[in-house]
C-alpha positions as CSV (number, residue, x, y, z in Angstrom):
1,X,-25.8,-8.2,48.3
2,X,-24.7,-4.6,48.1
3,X,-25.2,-3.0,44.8
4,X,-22.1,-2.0,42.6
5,X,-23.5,-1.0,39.6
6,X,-27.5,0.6,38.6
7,X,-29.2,1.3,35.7
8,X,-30.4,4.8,35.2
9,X,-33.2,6.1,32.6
10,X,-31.9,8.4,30.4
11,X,-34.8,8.9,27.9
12,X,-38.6,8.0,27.6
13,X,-40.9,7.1,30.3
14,X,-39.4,7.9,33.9
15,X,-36.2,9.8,32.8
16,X,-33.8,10.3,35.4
17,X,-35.2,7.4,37.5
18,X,-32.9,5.2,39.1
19,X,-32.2,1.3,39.6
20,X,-29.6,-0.1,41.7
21,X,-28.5,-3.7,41.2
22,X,-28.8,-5.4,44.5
23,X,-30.5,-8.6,43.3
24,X,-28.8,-11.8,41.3
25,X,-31.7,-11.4,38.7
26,X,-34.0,-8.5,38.1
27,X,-36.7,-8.0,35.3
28,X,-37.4,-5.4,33.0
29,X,-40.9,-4.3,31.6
30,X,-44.6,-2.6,31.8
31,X,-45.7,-4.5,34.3
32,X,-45.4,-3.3,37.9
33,X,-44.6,-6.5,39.2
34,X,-41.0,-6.1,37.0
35,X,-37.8,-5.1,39.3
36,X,-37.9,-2.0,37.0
37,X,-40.9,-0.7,35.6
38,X,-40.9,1.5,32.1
39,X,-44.4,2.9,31.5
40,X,-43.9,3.2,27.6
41,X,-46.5,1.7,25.2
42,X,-43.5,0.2,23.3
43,X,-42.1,-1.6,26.1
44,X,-43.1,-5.4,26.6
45,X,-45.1,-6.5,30.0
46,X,-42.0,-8.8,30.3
47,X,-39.7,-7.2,28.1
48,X,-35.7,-8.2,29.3
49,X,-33.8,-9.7,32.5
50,X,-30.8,-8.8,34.0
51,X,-28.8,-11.5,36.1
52,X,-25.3,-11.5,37.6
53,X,-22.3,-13.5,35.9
54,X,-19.4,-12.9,38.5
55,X,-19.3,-9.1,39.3
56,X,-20.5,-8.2,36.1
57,X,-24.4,-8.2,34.6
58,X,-25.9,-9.9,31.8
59,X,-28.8,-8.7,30.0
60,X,-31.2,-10.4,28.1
61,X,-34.4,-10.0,25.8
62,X,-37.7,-11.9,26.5
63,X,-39.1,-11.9,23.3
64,X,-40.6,-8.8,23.7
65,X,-42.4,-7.7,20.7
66,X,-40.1,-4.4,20.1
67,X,-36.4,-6.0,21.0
68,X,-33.7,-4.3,23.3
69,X,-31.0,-2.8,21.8
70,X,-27.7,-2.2,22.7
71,X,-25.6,1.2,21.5
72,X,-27.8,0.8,18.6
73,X,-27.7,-2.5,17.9
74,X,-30.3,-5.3,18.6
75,X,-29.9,-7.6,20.8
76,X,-30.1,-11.6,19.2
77,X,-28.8,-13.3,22.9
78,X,-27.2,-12.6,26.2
79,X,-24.8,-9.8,26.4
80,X,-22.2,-8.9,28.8
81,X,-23.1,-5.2,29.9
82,X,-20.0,-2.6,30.2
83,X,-20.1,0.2,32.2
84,X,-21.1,2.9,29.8
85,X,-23.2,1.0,27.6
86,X,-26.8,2.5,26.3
87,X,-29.5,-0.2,26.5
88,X,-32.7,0.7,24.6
89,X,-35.8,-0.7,25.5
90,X,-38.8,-0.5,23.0
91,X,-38.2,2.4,21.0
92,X,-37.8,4.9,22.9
93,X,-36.5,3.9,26.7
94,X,-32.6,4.1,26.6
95,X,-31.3,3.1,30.2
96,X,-27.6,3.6,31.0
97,X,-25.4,0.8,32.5
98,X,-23.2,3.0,35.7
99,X,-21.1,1.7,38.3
100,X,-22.5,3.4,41.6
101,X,-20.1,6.7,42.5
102,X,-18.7,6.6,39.4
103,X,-19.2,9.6,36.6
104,X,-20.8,8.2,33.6
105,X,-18.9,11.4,31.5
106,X,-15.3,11.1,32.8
107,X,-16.2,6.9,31.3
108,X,-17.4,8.9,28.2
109,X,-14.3,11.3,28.1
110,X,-11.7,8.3,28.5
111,X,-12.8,6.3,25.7
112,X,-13.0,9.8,23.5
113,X,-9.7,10.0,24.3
114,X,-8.5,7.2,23.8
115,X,-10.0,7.3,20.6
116,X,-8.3,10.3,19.9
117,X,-4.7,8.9,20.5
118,X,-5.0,6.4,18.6
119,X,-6.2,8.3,15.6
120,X,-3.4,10.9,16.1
121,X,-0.9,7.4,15.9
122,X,-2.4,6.4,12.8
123,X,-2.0,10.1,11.4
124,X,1.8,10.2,12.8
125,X,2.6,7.1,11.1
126,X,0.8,7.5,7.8
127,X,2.7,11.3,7.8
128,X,5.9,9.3,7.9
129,X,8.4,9.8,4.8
130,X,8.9,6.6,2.8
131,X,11.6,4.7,3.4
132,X,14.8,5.7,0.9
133,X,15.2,3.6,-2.0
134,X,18.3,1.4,-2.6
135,X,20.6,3.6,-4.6
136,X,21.6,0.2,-6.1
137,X,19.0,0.3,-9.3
138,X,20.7,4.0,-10.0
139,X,24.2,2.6,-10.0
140,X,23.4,0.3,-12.4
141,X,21.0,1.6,-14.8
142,X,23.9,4.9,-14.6
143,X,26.5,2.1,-15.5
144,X,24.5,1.0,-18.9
145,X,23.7,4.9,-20.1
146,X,27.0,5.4,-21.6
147,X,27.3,1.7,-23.8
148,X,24.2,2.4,-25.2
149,X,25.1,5.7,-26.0
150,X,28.5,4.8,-27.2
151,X,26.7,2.2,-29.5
152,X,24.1,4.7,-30.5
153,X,27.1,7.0,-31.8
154,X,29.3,4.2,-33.7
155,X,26.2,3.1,-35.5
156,X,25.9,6.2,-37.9
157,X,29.5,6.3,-38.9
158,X,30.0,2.8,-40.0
159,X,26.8,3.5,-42.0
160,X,28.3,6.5,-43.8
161,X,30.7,4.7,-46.1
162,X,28.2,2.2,-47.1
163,X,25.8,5.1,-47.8
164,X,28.5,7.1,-49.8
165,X,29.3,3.6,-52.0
166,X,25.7,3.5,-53.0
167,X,25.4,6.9,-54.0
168,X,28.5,6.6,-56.1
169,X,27.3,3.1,-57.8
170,X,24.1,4.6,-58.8
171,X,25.5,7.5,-60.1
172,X,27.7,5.6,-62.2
173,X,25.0,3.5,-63.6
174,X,22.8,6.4,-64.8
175,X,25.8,8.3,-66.1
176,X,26.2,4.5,-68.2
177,X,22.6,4.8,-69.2
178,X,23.0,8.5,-70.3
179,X,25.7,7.1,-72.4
180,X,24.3,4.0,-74.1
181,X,21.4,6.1,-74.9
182,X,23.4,9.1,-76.6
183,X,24.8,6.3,-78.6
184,X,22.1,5.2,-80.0
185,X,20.6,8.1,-80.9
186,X,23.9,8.9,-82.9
187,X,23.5,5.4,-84.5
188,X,19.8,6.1,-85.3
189,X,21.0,9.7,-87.0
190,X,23.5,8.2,-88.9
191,X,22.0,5.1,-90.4
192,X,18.6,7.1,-91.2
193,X,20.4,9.8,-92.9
194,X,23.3,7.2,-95.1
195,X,25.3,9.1,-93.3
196,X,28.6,6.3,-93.4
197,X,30.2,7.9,-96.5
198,X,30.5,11.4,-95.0
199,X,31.9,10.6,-91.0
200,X,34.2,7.8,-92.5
201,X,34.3,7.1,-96.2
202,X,37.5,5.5,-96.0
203,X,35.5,2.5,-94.0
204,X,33.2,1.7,-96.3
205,X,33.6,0.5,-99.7
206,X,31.5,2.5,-102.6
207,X,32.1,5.3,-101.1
208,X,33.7,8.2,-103.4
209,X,37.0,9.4,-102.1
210,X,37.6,12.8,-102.3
């Protein structure tokens, strides 16, 4: 079969060497019997295969003793390689996943960009002004201001004649107090002193008219 898509070392052992996919299942490792052969320490004899599912390629880790890693992340079963995609062998060993004639930055630049659209959409529609509130709520707390106020203002003046009738009662009373007691001191004056037959002799009997 004529190959479509290759893997190309970026980093580690054999940089820049390159892999075209031409078989329906190729192997990965140390060894040099492996369809792609990694000369790094970290890499397993029999470290992943690579098989064909439709047009695309699958990868897959042997149970090699470092793991395979994909943009970072290890692998825990078959995975569906996208053209683009960093597969990491060991440690150290990152192949890229390329479709033949194709540049691997423009597929780099695209998704950047894409990434950047969508950002700017997000930024575009969180800068959006809020939508204006109903003016309803306004009408009617407006439409209560003025009862309240209008009770606020009766409220003080139907208080001011009861407040004035108080003042008045209590005035009276002490005035009433004042009075009783100015009585009774005159009383007290007048009964500790005999006083009877000189304010009103005619009232009393025994006393000397003049």
């Amino acid at each position: 079969m004529s190959a479509t898509y290759q893997l190309v070392i970026r980093s580690g052992a054999g940089a820049g060497k390159v892999l075209p996919l031409e078989k329906s299942e190729m192997h990965v490792g140390r060894d040099v019997t492996n369809d792609l052969v990694i000369s790094d320490e970290k890499v397993s004899r029999r470290h992943a295969r690579l098989y064909s599912e439709g047009d695309q390629y699958v990868v897959e880790d042997l149970g090699s003793t470092n793991g395979t890693f994909i943009n970072g992340a290890r692998l825990s079963g078959p995975h569906l390689l996208r053209v683009g995609e960093q597969v990491t062998f060991g440690e150290t060993s990152i192949v890229s996943y390329e479709r033949i004639g194709e540049d691997p930055n423009a597929t780099v630049m695209s998704t950047v960009s894409a990434s950047s659209s969508s950002a700017g959409g997000h930024r575009t529609a969180e800068s959006a002004p809020p939508p204006r509130r109903n003016a309803e709520p306004d009408a009617y707390i407006s439409s209560e201001v003025p009862l309240a106020r209008d009770e606020f203002d009766k409220s003080p003046r139907s208080s001011v004649p009861k407040k004035k009738s108080k003042n008045m009662l209590v005035i009276i009373l002490i005035v009433l107090g004042l009075f009783i007691c100015l009585c009774a001191v005159v009383f007290w004056m007048i009964d500790s002193n005999n006083l009877y037959c000189t304010i009103a002799p005619s009232l009393f009997p025994g006393c000397a008219v003049p």
